[in-house]
PABA-136068 format. One line per 8 residues: for each residue y, x, z of C-alpha. Coordinates in nm, 2 decimals. Last residue first. Layout:
BEGIN
Y/X/Z  ...;
//
This chain:
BEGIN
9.96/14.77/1.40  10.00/14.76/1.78  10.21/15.04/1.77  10.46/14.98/1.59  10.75/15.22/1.49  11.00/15.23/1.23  10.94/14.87/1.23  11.14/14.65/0.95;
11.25/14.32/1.05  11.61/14.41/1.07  11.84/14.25/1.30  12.24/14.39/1.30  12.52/14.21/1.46  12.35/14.00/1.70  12.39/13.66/1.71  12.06/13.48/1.73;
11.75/13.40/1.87  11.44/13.23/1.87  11.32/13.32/1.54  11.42/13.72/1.50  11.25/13.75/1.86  10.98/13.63/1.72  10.95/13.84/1.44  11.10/14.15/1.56;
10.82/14.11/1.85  10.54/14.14/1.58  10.22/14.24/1.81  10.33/14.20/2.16  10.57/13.93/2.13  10.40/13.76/1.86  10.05/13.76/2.08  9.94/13.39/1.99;
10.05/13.25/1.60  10.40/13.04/1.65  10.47/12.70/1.66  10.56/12.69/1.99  10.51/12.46/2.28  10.23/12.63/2.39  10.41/12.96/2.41  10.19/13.21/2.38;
10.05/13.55/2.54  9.74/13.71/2.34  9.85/13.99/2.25  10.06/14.03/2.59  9.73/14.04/2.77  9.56/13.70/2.85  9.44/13.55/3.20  9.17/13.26/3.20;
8.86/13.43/3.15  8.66/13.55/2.83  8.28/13.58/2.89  8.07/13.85/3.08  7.74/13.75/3.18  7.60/13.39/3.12  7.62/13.30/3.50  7.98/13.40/3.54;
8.12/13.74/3.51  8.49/13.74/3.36  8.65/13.91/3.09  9.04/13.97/2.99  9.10/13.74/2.77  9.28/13.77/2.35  9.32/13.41/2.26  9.19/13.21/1.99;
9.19/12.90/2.19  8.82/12.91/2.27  8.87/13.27/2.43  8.82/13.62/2.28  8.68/13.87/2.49  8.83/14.13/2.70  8.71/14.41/2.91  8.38/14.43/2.87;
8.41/14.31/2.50  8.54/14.58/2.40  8.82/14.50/2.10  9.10/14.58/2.29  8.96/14.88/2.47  9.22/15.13/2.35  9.52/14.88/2.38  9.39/14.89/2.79;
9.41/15.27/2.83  9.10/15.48/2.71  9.41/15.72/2.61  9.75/15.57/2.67  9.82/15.27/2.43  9.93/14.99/2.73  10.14/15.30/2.89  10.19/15.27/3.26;
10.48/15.25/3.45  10.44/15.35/3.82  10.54/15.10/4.02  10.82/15.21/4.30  10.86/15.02/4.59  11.15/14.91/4.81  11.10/14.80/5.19  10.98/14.41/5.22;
11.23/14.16/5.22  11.14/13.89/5.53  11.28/13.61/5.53  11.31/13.41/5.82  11.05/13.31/6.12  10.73/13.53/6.16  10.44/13.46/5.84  10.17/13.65/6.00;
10.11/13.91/5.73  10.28/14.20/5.83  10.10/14.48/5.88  9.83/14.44/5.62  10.21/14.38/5.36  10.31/14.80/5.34  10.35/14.78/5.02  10.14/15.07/4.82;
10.41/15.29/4.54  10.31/15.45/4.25  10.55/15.75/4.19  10.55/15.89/3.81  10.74/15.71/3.54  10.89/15.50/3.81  11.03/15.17/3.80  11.17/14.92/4.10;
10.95/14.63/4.31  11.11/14.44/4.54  10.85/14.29/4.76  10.99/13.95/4.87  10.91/13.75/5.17  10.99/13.38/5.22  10.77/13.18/5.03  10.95/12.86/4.90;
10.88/12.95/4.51  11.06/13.13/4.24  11.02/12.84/4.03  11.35/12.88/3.91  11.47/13.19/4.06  11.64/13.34/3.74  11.48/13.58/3.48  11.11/13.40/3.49;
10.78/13.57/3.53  10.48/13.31/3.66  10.26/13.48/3.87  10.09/13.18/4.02  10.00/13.23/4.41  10.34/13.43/4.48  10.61/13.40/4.18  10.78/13.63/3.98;
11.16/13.71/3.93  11.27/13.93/3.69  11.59/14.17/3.74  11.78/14.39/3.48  11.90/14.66/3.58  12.21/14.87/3.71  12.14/15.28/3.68  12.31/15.48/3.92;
12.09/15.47/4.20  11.87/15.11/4.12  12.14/14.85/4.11  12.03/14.50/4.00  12.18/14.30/3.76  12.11/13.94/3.66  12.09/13.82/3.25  12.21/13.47/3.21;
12.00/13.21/3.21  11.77/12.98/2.94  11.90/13.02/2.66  11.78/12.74/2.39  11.50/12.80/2.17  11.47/12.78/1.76  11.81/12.97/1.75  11.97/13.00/2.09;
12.27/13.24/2.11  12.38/13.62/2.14  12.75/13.69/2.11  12.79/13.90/2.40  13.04/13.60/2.55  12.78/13.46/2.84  12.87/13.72/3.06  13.05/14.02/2.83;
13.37/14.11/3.00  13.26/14.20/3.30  12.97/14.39/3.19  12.80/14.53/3.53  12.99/14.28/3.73  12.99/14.30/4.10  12.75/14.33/4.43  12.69/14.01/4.48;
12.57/13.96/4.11  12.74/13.83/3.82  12.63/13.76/3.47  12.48/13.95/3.20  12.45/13.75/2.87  12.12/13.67/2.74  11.85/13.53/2.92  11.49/13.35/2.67;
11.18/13.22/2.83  10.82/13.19/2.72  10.62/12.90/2.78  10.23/12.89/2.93  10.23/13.09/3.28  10.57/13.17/3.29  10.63/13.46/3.02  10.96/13.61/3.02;
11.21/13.66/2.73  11.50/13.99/2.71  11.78/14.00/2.56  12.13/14.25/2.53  11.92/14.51/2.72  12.14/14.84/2.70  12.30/15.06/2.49  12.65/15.16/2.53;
12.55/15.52/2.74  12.33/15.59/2.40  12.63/15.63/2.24  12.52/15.54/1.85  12.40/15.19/1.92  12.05/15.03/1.88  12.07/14.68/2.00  11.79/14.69/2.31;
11.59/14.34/2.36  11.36/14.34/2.66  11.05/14.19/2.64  10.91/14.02/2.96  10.57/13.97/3.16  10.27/13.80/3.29  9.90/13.94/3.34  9.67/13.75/3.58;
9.24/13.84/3.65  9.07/13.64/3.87  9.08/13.25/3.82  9.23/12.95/4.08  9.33/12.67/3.83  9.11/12.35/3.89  9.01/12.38/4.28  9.31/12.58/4.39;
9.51/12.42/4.23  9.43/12.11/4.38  9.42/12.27/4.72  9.79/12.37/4.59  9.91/12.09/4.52  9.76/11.91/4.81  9.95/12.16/5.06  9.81/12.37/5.34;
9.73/12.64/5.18  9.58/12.86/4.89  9.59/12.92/4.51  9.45/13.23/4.34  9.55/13.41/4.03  9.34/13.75/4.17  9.36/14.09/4.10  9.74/14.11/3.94;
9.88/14.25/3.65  10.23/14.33/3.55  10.41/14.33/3.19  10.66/14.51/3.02  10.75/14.50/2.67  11.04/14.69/2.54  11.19/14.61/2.19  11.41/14.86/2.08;
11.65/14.74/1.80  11.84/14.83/1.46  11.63/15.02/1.25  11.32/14.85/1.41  11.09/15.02/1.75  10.83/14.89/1.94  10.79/15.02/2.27  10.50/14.95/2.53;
10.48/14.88/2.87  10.28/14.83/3.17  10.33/14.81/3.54  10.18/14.99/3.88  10.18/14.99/4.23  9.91/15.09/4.46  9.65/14.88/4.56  9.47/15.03/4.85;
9.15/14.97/4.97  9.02/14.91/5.29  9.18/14.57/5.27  8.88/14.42/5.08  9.03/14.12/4.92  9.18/14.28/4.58  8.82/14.48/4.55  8.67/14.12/4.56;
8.91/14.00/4.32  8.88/14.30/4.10  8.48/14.26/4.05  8.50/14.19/3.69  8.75/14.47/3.62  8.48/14.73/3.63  8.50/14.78/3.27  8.83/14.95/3.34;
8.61/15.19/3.62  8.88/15.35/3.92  8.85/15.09/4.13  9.18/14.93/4.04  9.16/14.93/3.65  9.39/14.65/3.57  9.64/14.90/3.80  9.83/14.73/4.06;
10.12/14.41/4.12  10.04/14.30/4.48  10.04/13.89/4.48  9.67/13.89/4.58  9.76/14.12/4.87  9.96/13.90/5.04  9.69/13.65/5.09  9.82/13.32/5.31;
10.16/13.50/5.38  10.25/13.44/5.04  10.45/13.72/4.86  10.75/13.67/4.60  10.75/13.93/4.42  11.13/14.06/4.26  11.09/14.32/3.98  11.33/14.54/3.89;
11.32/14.58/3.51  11.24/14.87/3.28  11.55/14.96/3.04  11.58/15.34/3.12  11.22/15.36/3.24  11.07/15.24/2.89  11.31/15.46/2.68  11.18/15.78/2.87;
10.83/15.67/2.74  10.93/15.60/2.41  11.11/15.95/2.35  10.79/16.11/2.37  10.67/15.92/2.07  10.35/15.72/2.07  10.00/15.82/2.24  9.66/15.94/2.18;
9.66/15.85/1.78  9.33/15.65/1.69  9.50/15.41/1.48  9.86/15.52/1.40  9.77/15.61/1.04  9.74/15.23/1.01  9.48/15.08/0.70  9.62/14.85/0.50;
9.64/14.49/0.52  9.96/14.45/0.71  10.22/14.79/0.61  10.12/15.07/0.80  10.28/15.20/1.10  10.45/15.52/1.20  10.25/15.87/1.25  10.39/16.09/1.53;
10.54/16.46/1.54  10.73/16.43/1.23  11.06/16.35/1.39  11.40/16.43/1.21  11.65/16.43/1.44  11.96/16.48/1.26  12.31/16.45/1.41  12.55/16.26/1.31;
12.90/16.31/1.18  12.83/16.60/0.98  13.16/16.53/0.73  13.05/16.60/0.38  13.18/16.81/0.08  12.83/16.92/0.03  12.93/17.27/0.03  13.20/17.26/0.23;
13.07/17.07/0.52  13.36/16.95/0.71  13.26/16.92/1.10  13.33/16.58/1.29  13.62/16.53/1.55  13.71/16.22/1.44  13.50/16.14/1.12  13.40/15.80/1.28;
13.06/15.68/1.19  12.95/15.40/0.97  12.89/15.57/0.66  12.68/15.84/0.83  12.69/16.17/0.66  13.05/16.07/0.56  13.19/16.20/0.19  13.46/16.47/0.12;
13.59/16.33/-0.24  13.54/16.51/-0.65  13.15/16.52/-0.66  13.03/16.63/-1.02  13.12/16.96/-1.05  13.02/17.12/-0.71  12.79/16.82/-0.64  12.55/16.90/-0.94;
12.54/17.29/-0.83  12.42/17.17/-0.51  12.18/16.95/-0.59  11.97/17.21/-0.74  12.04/17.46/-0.46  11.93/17.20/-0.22  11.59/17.08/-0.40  11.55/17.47/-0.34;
11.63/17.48/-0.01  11.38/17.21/0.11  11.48/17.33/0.53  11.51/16.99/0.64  11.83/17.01/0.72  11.93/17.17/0.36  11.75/16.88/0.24  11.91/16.64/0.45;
12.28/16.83/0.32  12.17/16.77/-0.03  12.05/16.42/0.01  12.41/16.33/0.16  12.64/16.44/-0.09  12.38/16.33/-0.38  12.41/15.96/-0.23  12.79/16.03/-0.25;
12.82/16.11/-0.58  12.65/15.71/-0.67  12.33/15.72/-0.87  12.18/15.76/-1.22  12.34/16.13/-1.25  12.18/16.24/-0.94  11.83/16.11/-1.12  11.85/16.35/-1.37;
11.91/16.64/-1.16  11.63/16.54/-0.93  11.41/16.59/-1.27  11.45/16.94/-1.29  11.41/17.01/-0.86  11.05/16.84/-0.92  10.99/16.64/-0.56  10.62/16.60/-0.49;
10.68/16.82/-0.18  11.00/16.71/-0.09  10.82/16.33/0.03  10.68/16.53/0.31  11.06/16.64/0.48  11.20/16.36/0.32  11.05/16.10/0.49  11.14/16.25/0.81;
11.50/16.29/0.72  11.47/15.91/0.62  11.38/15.85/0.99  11.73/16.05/1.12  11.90/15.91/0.85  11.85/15.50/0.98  11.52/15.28/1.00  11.44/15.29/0.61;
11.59/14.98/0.54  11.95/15.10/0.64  11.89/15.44/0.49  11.93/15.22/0.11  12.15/15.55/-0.05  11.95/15.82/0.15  11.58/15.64/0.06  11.73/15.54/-0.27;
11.79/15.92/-0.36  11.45/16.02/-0.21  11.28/15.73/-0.42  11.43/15.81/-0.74  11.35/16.21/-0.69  10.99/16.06/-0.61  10.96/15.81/-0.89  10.98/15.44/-0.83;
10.68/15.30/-0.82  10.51/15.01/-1.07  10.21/14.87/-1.01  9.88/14.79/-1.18  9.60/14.63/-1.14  9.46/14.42/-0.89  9.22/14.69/-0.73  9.58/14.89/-0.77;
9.67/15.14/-0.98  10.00/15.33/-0.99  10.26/15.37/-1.24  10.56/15.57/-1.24  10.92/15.46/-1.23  11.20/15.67/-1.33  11.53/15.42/-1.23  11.74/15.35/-1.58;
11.59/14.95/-1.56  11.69/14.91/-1.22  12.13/15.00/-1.34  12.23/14.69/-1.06  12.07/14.79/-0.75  11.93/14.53/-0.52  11.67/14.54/-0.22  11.41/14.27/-0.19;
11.20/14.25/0.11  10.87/14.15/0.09  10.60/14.05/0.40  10.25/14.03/0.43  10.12/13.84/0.74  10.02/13.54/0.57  10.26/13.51/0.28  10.61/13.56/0.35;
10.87/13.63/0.09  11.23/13.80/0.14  11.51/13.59/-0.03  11.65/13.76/-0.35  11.94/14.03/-0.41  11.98/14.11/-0.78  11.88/14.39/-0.97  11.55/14.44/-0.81;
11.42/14.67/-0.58  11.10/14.60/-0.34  11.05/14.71/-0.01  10.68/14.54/0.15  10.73/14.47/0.52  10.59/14.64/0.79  10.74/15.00/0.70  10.55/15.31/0.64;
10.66/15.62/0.74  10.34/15.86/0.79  10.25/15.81/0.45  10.48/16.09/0.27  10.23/16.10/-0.01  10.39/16.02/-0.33  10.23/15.64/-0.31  10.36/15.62/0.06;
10.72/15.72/-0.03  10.70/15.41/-0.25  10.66/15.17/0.08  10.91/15.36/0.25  11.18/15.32/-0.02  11.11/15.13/-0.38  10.85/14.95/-0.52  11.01/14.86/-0.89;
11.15/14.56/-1.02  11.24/14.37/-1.33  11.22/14.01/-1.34  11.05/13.78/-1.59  10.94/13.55/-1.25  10.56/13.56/-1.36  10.61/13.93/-1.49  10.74/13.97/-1.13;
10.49/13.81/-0.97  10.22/13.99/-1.15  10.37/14.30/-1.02  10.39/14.18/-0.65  10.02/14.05/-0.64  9.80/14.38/-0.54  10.10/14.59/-0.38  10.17/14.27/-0.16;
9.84/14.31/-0.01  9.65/14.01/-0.08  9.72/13.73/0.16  9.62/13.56/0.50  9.56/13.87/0.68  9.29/13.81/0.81  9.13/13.63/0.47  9.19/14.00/0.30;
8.79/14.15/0.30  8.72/13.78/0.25  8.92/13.79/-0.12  9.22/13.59/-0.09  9.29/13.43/-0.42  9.66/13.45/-0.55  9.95/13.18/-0.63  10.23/13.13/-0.75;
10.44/12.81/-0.80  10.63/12.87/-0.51  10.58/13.21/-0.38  10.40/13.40/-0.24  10.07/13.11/-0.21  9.79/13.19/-0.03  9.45/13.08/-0.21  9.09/13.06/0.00;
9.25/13.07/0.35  9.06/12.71/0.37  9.38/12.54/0.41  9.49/12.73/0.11  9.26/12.55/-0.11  9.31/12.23/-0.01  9.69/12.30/-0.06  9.57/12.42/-0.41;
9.37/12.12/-0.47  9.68/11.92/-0.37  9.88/12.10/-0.64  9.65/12.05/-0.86  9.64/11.66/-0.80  10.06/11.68/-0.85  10.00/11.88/-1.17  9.78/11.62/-1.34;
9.45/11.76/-1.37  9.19/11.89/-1.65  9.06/12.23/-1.40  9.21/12.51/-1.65  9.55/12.31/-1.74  9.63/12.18/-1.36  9.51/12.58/-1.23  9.74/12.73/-1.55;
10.04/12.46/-1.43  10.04/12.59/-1.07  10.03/12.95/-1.15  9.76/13.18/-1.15  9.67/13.49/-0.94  9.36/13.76/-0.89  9.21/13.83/-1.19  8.93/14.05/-1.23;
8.71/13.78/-1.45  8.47/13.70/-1.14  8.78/13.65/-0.95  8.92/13.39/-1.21  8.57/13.20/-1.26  8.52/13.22/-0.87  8.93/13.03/-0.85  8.79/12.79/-1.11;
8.47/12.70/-0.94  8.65/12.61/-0.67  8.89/12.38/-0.80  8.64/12.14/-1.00  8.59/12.23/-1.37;
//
């Protein structure tokens, strides 16, 4: 039996995986020619393969995604590996109904620690916990077959005990507050006595929070004779001067935000709650102007108004983008500033994405290079960018961007480490010492500061003609005037550049404007129309393109949107920093204390 027709036989049959030896056995090879089947086999997105020696068929409904859903393989894994496990944490809180919390990865306990697995976009995590086989589990079926969850009085202890993976207390708060309702008070008892006094110290109090008083009570009474030392709500937090709890023998030294306001995001392969939401927490927007850069434009004097950052829909009409260049060029109309963002959020970071669009990536002048340019390169439509890194701390006056990368035309680019400006140091005893380093890119600058009132930020740099986005004044460019451009969540400044286009002697540096920062998921906003094809299309490479009109109608252009910015040096799938900026982020650097992979929010997913 060739390879193929083995893999139909098993589907037809109901069964999804196999092993390396079964495959070798069933189709009469030698394991080295089945393993060479199976890469066949994988090439064609066929077979993905968890885990070595493992492998599962990827039905066409999955092939996006590169896998089967990790609920649909991760019990037959485990029987393969003779382990025990159960689903655990956010991704068991989904099977008891609390579904708005849902992490990217797949949680899994076991009783010892194991490397994650990556298959396609599905992701595991492994969490440990020695006494697994006392945990209540319950079954639930999957189009695979079976699965095994922890129960939801397990799950609300492990979600308190484990809050690291669940995106910290004030997320497993949330969890709680729809995860109560499936939550017998009899059974919690039961489970208290399976886990450490000060998991029941803490679930109590959230429950109290919450306003689950009955779950409270129960766990009460435990804690009054069970629990014998005052416990931190937060671990990691100083008790100085925190409130004692009496009942839960506890010292509140954090406060609870629990937030069930907004949806969070599925796991890959599933369906998002987040889809069709008008916009994502509150909070994000205020977190986008507290980080947003200042942004430095170079302007040439040859068209100063094709280096204006603006709206992509200028005119009023998104699906009017097709005639930008000619709206750019008519001087009657104004172009008034403006910049996009988004926010994805882990346990442990904030990762900001800001990028800035432009009518026309045009080329012009006196020079060859740029008459060649101009000739090969010149395209309407340009979108370039950064994200900024934020490390999560409990003062939110100590947070601020530890990272950020830039996108220069083709390559990204990684600053870390703020360093000095004219006007002083804004972490003087940071500069290059904050710890973060190079991984699978170097660093490529230090991080410079610009003061904006009382807040110092972070300052990009981005070129007339081109576009490109860099941190330092590589590539800058010889033109001589500058449009400083600073953030706003509500004033949309209009440089004043008509006036002053003749190119007089020195440098000039424009007055200040503010760009008004736009949302990338506001309603009918750009994230909205991803997929019409009046705005973008995809291009041969794969890409996400904003459209052009050309003599067959609309087609995909030249300029991308963060989901579909890449690095063509890298060996990474188009859009990472949008779409799965953990991930990349994750890969090209290191050194920070704390990095989990798991989104609390994300909004592209």
């Amino acid at each position: 039996m060739n390879a193929s027709d083995h893999i139909m036989e098993l589907a037809v049959k109901g069964r999804y995986h196999f092993s390396t030896g079964e495959f070798a056995r069933a189709t009469g090879s030698s394991v080295n020619a089945a393993r060479a089947s199976i890469r066949r086999l994988r090439k064609k997105g066929l077979v993905a393969t968890p885990y070595r020696g493992f492998h599962v068929i990827v039905p066409p409904e999955y092939r996006s995604i590169g896998c089967l859903p990790a609920d649909q393989f991760i019990g037959q894994l485990m029987e393969h590996l003779e382990i025990s496990y159960y689903v655990a944490l956010l991704s068991a809180a989904r099977y008891h109904g609390a579904a708005h919390q849902q992490p990217q990865v797949f949680q899994v306990i076991v009783k010892k620690n194991r490397p994650p697995i990556e298959c396609g976009r599905v992701r595991v995590n492994f969490v440990s916990r020695r006494n697994i086989d006392e945990i209540p589990v319950v079954p639930f079926n999957t189009p695979r077959g079976p699965v095994l969850v922890s129960s939801p009085e397990a799950t609300a202890f492990d979600l308190v005990g484990y809050s690291a993976h669940t995106g910290g207390l004030d997320n497993t708060a949330s969890v709680l507050t729809e995860l109560s309702e499936s939550i017998d008070p009899k059974r919690l008892m039961s489970v208290a006595a399976l886990s450490p006094a000060p998991w029941a110290q803490r679930l109590g109090y959230i429950f109290s929070v919450i306003g689950a008083e009955e779950h409270a009570d129960a766990l009460a009474d435990y804690i009054a004779q069970s629990s014998h030392e005052n416990v931190s709500l937060d671990p990691a937090g100083s008790r100085v001067g925190t409130v004692r709890e009496a009942r839960w023998k506890l010292f509140v030294n954090a406060l609870l935000e629990p937030d069930l306001r907004f949806p969070l995001i599925s796991a890959p392969g599933s369906t998002s709650p987040f889809h069709g939401m008008s916009k994502v927490p509150d909070k994000h927007e205020a977190l986008a102007l507290r980080y947003a850069p200042v942004l430095k434009q170079k302007v040439s004097r040859h068209n100063p108004r094709g280096d204006l950052i603006t709206r992509v829909n200028m005119s009023g009409d998104l699906e009017g983008l097709v005639d930008n260049w000619a709206y750019v060029s008519d001087k009657r109309n104004e172009l008034p500033a403006a910049g996009y963002y988004s926010v994805v959020e882990t346990g442990t970071h904030y990762f900001i994405l800001y990028a800035f669009y432009h009518g026309q990536d045009w080329y012009d002048g006196d020079r060859l290079t740029d008459k060649i340019r101009k000739m090969f390169d010149e395209h309407l439509h340009d979108m370039e960018g950064a994200l900024a890194v934020v490390t999560k701390r409990k003062d939110e006056a100590d947070e601020r961007v530890d990272a950020f990368m830039t996108i220069s035309h083709l390559h990204f680019y990684c600053y870390a480490g703020w360093m000095k400006s004219e006007l002083e140091y804004l972490y003087p005893d940071a500069g290059w010492e904050n710890g973060i380093r190079g991984l699978t890119e170097g660093i490529d600058g230090g991080i410079w500061p610009m003061e904006d009132g009382e807040r110092t930020r972070f300052s990009l740099y981005a070129q007339a003609k081109g576009h490109g986005i860099r941190g330092d004044l590589k590539g800058w460019g010889s033109e001589k005037h500058i449009i400083p451009y600073y953030p706003s969540l509500t004033e949309s400044g209009v440089p004043d550049v008509d006036e002053s286009e003749s190119g007089e002697p020195g440098a000039r540096l424009f007055r200040d404007v503010r760009y008004r920062l736009i949302d990338f998921h506001e309603p009918g906003g750009l994230w909205e129309n991803r997929n019409n094809p009046n705005v973008f299309q995809e291009n041969g490479k794969g890409q996400a393109a904003f459209v052009i009109l050309d003599d067959n109608g609309r087609v995909a252009g030249s300029a991308n949107p963060p989901w579909g910015w890449e690095d063509v040096d890298d060996r990474h799938d188009c859009g990472l920093i949008a779409l799965d900026p953990a991930r990349l982020v994750y890969d090209y650097l290191d050194g920070f204390p704390e990095f989990s992979l798991e989104y609390i929010c994300n909004p592209y997913i």
